[in-house]
C-alpha positions as CSV (number, residue, x, y, z in Angstrom):
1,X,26.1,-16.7,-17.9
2,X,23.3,-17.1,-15.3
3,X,25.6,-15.6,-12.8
4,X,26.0,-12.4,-14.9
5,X,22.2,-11.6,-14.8
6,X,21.2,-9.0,-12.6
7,X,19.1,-10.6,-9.2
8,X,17.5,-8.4,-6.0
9,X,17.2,-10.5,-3.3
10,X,14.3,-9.1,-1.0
11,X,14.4,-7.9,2.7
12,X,12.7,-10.6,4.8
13,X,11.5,-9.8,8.5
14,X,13.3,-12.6,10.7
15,X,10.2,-14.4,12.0
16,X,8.2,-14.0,8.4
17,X,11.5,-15.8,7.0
18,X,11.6,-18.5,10.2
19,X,7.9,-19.6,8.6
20,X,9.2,-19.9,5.1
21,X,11.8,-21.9,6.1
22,X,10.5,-24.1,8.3
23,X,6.8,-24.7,7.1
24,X,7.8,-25.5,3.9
25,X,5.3,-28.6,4.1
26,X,2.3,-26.6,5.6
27,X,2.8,-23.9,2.8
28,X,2.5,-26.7,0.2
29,X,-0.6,-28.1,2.0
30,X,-2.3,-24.8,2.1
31,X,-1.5,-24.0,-1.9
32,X,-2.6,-27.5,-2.6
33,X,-5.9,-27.6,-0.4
34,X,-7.0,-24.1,-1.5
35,X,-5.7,-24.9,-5.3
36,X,-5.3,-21.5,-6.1
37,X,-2.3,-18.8,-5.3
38,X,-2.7,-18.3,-1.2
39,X,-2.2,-14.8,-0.5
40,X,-0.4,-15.1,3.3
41,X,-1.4,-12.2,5.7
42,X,0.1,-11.5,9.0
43,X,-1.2,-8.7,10.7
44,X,0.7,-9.0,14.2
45,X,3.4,-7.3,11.4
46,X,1.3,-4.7,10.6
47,X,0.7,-4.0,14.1
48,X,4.5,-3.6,14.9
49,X,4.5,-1.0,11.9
50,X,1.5,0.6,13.5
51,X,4.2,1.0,16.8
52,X,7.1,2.4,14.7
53,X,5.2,5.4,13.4
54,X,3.9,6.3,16.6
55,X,7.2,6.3,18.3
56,X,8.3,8.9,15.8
57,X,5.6,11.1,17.4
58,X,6.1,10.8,20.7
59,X,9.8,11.2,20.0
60,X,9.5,14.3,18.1
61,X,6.4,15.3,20.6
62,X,4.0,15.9,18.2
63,X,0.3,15.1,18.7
64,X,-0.5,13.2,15.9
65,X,-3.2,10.5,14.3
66,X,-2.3,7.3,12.0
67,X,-5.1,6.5,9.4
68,X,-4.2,3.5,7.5
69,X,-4.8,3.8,3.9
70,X,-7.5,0.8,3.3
71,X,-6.7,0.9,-0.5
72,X,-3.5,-0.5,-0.1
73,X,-5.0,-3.8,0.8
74,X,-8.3,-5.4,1.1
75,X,-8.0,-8.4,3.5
76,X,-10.3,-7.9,6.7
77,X,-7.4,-8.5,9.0
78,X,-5.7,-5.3,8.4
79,X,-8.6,-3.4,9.2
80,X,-9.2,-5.2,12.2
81,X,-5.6,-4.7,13.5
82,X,-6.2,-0.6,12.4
83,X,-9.3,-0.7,15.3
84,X,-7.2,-3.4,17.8
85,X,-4.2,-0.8,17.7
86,X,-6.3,2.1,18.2
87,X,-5.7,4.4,14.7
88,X,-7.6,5.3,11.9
89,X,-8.7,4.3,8.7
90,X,-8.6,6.1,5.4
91,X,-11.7,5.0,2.8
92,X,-12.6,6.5,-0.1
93,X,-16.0,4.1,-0.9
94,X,-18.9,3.2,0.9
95,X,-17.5,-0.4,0.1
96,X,-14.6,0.5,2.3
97,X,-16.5,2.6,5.1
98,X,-18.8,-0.4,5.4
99,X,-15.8,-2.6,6.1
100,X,-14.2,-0.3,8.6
101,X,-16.9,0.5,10.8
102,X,-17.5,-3.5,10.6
103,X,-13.6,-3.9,11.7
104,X,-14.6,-2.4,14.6
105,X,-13.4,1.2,13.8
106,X,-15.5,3.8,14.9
107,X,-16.7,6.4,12.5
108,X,-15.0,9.4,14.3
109,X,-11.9,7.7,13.4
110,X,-12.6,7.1,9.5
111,X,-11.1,9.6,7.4
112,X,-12.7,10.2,3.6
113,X,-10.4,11.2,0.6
114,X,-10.9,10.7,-2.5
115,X,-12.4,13.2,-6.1
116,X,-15.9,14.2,-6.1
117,X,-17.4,11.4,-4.0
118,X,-20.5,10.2,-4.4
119,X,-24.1,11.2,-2.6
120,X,-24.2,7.8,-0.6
121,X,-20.4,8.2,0.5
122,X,-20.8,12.0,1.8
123,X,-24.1,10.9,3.2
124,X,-22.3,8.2,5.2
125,X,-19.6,10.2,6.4
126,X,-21.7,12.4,7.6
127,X,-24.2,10.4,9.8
128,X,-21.2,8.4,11.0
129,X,-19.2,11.9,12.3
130,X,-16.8,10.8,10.0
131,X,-13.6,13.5,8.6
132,X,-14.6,14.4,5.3
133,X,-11.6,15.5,2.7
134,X,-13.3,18.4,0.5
135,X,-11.8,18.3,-2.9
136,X,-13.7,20.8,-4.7
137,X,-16.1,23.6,-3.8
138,X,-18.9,21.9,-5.9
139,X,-18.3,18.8,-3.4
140,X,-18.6,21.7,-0.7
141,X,-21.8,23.0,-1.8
142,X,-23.3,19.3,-2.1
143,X,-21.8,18.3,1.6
144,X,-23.6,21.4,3.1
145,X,-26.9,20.1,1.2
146,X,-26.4,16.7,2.4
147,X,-25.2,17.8,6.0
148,X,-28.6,20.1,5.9
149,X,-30.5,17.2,5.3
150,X,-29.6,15.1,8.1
151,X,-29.5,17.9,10.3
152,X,-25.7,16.9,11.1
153,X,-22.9,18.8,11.1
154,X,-20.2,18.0,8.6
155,X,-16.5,17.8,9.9
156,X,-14.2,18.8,6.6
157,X,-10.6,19.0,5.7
158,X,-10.1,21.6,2.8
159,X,-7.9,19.2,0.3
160,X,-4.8,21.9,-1.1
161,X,-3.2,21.1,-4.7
162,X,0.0,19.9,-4.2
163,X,2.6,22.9,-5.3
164,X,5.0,21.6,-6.9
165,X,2.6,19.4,-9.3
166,X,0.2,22.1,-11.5
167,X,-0.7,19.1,-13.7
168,X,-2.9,17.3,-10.6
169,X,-6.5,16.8,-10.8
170,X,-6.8,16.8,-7.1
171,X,-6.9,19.5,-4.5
172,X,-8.1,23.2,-4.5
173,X,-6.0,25.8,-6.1
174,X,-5.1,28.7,-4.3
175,X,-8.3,30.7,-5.5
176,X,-10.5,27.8,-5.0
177,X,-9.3,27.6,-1.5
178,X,-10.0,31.6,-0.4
179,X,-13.9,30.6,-1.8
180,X,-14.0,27.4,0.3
181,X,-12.4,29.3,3.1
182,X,-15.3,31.8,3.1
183,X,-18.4,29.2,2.8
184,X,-16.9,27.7,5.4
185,X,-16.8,31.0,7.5
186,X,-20.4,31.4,6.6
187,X,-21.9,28.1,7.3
188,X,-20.1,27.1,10.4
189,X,-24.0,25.6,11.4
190,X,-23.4,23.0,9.4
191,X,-19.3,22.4,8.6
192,X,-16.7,22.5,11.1
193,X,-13.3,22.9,9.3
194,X,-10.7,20.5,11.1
195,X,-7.4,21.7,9.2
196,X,-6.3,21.1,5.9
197,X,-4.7,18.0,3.7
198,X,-2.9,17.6,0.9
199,X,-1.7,14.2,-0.9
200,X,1.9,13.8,-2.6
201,X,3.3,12.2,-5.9
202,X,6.6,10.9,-5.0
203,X,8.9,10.3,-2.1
204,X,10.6,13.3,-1.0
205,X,10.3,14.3,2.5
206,X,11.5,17.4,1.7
207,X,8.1,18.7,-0.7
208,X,6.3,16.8,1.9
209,X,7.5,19.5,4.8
210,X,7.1,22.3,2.8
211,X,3.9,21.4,2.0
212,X,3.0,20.8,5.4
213,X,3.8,24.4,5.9
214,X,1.9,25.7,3.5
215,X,-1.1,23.9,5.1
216,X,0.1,25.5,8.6
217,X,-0.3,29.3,7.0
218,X,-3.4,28.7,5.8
219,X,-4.7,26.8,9.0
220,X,-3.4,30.4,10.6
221,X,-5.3,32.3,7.4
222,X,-8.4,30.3,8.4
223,X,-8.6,31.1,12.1
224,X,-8.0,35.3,11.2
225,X,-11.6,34.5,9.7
226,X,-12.6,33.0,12.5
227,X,-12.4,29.6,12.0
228,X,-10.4,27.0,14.6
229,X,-8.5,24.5,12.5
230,X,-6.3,22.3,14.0
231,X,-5.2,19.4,11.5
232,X,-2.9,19.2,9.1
233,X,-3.0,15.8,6.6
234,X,0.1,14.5,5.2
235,X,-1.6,12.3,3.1
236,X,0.8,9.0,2.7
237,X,3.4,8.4,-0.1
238,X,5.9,7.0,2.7
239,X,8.6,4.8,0.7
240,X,9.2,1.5,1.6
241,X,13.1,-0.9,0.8
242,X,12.0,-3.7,-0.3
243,X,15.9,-4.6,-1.2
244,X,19.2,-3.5,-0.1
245,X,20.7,-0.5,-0.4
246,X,23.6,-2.3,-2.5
247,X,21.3,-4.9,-4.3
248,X,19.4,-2.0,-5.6
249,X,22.6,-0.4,-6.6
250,X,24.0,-3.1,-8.2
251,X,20.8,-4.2,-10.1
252,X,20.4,-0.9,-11.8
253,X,23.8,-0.9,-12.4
254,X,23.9,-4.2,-14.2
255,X,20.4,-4.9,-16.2
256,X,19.3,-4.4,-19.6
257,X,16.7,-4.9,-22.0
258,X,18.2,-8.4,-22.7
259,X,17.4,-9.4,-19.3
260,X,13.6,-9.2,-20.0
261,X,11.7,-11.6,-22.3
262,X,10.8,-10.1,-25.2
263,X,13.3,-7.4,-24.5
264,X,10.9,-6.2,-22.7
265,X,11.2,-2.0,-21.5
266,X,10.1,-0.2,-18.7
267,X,9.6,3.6,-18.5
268,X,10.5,3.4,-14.6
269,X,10.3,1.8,-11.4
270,X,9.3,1.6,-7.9
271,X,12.7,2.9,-5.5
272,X,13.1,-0.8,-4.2
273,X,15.5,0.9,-1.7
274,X,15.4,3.9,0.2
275,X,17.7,5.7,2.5
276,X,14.8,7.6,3.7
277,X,11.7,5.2,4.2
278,X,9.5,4.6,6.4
279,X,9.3,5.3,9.4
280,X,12.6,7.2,8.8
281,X,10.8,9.6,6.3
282,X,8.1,10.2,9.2
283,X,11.2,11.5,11.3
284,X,12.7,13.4,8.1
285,X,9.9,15.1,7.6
286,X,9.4,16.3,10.9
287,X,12.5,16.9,11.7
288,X,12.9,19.6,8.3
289,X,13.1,22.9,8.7
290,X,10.6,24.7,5.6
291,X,11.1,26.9,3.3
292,X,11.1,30.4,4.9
293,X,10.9,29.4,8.2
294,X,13.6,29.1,11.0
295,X,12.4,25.8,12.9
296,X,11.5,22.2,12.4
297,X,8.3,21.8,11.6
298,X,7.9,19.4,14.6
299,X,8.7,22.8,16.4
300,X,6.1,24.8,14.3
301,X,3.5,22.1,15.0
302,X,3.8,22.4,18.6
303,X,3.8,26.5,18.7
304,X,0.9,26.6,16.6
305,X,-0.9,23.4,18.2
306,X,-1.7,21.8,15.4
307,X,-1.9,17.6,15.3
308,X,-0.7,15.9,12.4
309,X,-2.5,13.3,10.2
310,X,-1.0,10.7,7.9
311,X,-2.1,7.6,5.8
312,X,0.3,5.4,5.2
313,X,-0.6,2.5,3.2
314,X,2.1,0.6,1.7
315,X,4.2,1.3,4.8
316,X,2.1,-0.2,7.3
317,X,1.6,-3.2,5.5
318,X,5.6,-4.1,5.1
319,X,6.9,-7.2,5.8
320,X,2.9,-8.6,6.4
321,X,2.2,-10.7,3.9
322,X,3.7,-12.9,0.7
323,X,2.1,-14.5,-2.9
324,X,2.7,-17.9,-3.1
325,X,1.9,-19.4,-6.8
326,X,2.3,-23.2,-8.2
327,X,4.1,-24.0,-11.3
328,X,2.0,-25.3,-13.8
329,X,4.0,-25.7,-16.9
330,X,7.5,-25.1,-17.8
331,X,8.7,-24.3,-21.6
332,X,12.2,-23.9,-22.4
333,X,12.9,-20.8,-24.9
334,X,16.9,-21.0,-26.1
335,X,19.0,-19.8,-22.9
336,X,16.0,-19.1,-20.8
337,X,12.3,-20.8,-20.0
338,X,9.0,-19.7,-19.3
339,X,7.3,-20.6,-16.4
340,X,3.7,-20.8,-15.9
341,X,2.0,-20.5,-13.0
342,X,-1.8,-21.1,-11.6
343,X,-2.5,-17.7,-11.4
344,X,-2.4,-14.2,-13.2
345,X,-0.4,-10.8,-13.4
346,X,-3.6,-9.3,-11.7
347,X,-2.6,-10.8,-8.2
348,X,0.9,-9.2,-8.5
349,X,-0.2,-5.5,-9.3
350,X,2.6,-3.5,-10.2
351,X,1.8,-3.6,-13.6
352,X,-1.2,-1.2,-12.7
353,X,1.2,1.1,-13.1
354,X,3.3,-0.1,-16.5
355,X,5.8,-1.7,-14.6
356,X,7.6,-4.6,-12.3
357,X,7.6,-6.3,-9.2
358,X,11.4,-6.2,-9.0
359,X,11.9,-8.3,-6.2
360,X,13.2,-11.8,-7.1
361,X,10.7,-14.9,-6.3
362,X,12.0,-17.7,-5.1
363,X,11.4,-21.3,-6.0
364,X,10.6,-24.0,-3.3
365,X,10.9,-27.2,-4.8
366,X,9.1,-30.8,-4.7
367,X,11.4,-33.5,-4.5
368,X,10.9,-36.2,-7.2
369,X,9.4,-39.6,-7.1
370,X,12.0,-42.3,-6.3
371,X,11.7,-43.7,-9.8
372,X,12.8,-40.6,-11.0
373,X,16.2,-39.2,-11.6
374,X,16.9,-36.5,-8.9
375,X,17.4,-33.2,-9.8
376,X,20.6,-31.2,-10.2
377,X,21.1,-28.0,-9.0
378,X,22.1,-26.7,-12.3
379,X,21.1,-22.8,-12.6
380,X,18.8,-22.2,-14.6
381,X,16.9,-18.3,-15.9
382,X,13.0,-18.0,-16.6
383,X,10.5,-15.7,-16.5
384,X,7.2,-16.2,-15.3
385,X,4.1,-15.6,-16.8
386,X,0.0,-16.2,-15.7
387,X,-2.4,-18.9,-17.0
388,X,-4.4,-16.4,-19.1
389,X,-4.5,-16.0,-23.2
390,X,-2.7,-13.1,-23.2
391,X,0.2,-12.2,-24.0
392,X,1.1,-9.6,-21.6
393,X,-0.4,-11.6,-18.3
394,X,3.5,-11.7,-17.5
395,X,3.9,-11.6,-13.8
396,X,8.1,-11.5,-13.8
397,X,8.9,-9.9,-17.4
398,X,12.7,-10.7,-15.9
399,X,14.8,-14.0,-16.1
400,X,15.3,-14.8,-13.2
401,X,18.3,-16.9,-12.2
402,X,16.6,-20.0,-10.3
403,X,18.9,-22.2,-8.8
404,X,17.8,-24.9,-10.8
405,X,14.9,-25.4,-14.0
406,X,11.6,-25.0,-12.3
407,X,9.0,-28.0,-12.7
408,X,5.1,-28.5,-12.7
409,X,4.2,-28.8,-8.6
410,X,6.9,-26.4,-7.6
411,X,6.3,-23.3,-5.6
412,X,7.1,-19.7,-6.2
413,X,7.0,-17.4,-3.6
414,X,7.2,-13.5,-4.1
415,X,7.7,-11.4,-0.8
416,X,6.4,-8.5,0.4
417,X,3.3,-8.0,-1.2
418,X,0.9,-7.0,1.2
419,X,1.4,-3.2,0.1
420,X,-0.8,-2.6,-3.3
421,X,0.3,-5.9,-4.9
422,X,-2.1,-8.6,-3.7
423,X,-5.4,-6.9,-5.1
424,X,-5.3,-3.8,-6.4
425,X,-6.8,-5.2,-9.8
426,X,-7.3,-8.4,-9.1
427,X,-9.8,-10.7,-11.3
428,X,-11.7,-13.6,-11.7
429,X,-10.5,-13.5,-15.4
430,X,-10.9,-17.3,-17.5
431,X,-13.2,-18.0,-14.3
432,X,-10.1,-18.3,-12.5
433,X,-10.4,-18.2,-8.3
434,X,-9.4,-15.5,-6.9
435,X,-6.6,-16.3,-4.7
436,X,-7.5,-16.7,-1.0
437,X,-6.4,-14.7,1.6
438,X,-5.0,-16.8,4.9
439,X,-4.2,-14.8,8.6
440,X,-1.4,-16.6,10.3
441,X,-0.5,-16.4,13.8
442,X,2.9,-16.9,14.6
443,X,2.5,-17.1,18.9
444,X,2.7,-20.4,19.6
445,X,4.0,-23.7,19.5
446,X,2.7,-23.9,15.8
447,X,1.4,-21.5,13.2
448,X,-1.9,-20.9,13.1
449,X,-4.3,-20.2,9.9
450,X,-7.4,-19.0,9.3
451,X,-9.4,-17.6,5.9
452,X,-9.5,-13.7,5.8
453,X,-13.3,-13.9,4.1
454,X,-15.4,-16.2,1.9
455,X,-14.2,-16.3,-1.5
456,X,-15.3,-18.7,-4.3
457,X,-13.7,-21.9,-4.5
458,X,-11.7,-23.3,-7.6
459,X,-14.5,-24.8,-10.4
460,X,-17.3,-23.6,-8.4
């Protein structure tokens, strides 16, 4: 029964759910005038997400400095907003710098992460006065070459491996550190150590403030050696609920291989819910008390003047933006179908990491010709798959339960998938367009649309 099948509904912001309700006909326009998947951006969102974090700050008084993590998405927009609302952005290409300093975001407020980064990158950074994340001590030794060179001074952050992961190619180990500690000490003409960073696998806010404290002790080891660091970098890793708490309960409660064409099985996925996300996890974090310490680290922060740094990514981008695809072809397959759609698995990114975009799509209809029967609204279960040769271009592996058999001109649209879905691997594959990327204003009488960048056209 379709009604047995597990669903998760996704979390909608109010006004982003207004628009996909009432501008059904514009969003049909749009996917039929651009024929391709549109990618719909809305960084007035992004903006209020921007707000969020920083009230945590000021709440918990601590001086601190949002980076949005560029990676997460590539669309202009979200960049621009980063510079409009006054933060940072996180690169880790000279791809990315380019685009940031373009957005309008000075270079002073670019931080660079990233393993062993190239010449061109460092050299960048470093003529722009950007804040360089030092992964190795070979990286070290070619930043104070390249620094030497342009007769510049190089501001760093010493990168720590993450404790509780021994396994991690990033970061300096504990060793590693003393040595970068002491070139550091030695060639303060041409390096200025800001503080420390570290990155997290995982959602815990728990490791995350530990962590954080670990970076505190050896912000104190470094000044004892006369050094003045004052940052510490969180990194990002902030979880975002895409569903409801009892959706999410209730769909890992009910599904099973069966409910996946080809019985399809993954090893894991993303937490679609989280008690702690967010902002929330901002606040958690702060708000711990360490290992071996007696105070919040909000309170340890303060006493030692240290500002704190974090990059979120994914977080900052939820709720701005939503996939819309066309149905191209429907095949029925027993007690389910599979829909085909005018656009890939590549442009819905989760399988990047061998898994699923949980959240369930939903279908917007056409209505049919008047010579044509109407349609019934008999439920109906399909999965959804791209319009490439392969068999694993599947963008929904899960039957969903539509409300009624999907048909050639219909719309599918999956939510929230601003954060790492839209582009993350992306590709022109079977000379397919890539799908465009439309900024919508919602601030007036009407919405408002324009095209993110220049992107090849359909057949062209």
């Amino acid at each position: 029964m379709v009604t047995d099948i597990p669903r998760l509904p996704a979390l909608w912001d109010p006004q982003l759910r207004d628009f996909v309700d009432d501008h059904q006909a514009m969003i049909r326009d749009l996917v039929h005038g651009f024929d391709a998947p549109v990618h719909f951006l809305f960084p007035e969102r992004f903006a209020r997400n921007v707000a969020d974090f920083q009230r945590v700050l000021d709440d918990r008084q601590v001086s601190g400095r949002i980076y949005y993590a560029k990676k997460a998405n590539k669309a202009r927009c979200f960049a621009h907003a980063a510079a409009a609302t006054g933060i940072g952005v996180d690169v880790a290409s000279t791809g990315e710098f380019s685009e940031a300093l373009a957005a309008g975001v000075c270079g002073t407020d670019i931080g660079v992460s990233g393993a062993s980064k190239s010449h061109a990158l460092l050299r960048l950074a470093v003529l722009h006065d950007a804040l360089i994340a030092i992964d190795s001590e070979e990286e070290l030794d070619r930043l104070i070459a390249i620094s030497g060179q342009a007769k510049r001074v190089a501001r760093i952050l010493l990168r720590m491996a993450p404790a509780a992961r021994k396994d991690s190619r990033f970061g300096l180990s504990a060793d590693a550190l003393r040595a970068a500690l002491s070139t550091c000490a030695a060639m303060q003409a041409s390096l200025v150590l800001e503080g420390f960073s570290f990155h997290l696998s995982g959602y815990s806010a728990t490791e995350r403030c530990n962590q954080a404290a670990m970076a505190m002790r050896a912000c104190m080891a470094a000044r004892e050696l006369g050094l003045a660091p004052t940052t510490i970098n969180i990194g990002g890793g902030f979880a975002m609920s895409y569903a409801s708490e009892s959706d999410w309960r209730a769909f890992q409660r009910i599904h099973r291989a069966d409910d996946y064409h080809a019985d399809k099985v993954f090893d894991g996925f993303y937490p679609y819910h989280s008690v702690c996300s967010g902002v929330q996890m901002l606040d958690a974090i702060l708000a711990g008390t360490p290992d071996a310490e007696s105070v919040s680290l909000a309170e340890l922060l303060r006493e030692y003047g240290l500002k704190l740094m974090l990059e979120p990514g994914r977080a900052l981008l939820d709720q701005a933006g939503f996939t819309v695809f066309a149905v191209q072809g429907m095949k029925d397959c027993g007690d389910y179908g599979i829909v085909t759609v005018n656009g890939t698995s590549f442009s819905v990114s989760e399988q990047w990491f061998a898994s699923e975009f949980l959240p369930d799509p939903e279908l917007q209809s056409v209505v049919r010709e008047p010579s044509r029967s109407p349609r019934t609204g008999t439920p109906y279960r399909a999965c959804v798959g791209g319009a490439s040769c392969l068999d694993s271009d599947m963008l929904t592996w899960r039957k969903i339960a539509f409300g009624q058999r999907p048909e050639p001109g219909d719309l599918l649209i999956y939510p929230n998938t601003a954060g790492y879905q839209m582009d993350s691997n992306e590709s022109s594959f079977h000379e397919l367009p890539l799908p465009p990327k439309l900024v919508l204003t919602l601030d007036g009488a009407r919405p408002r649309w324009r095209v993110d960048r220049l992107f090849q056209l359909s057949g062209a």
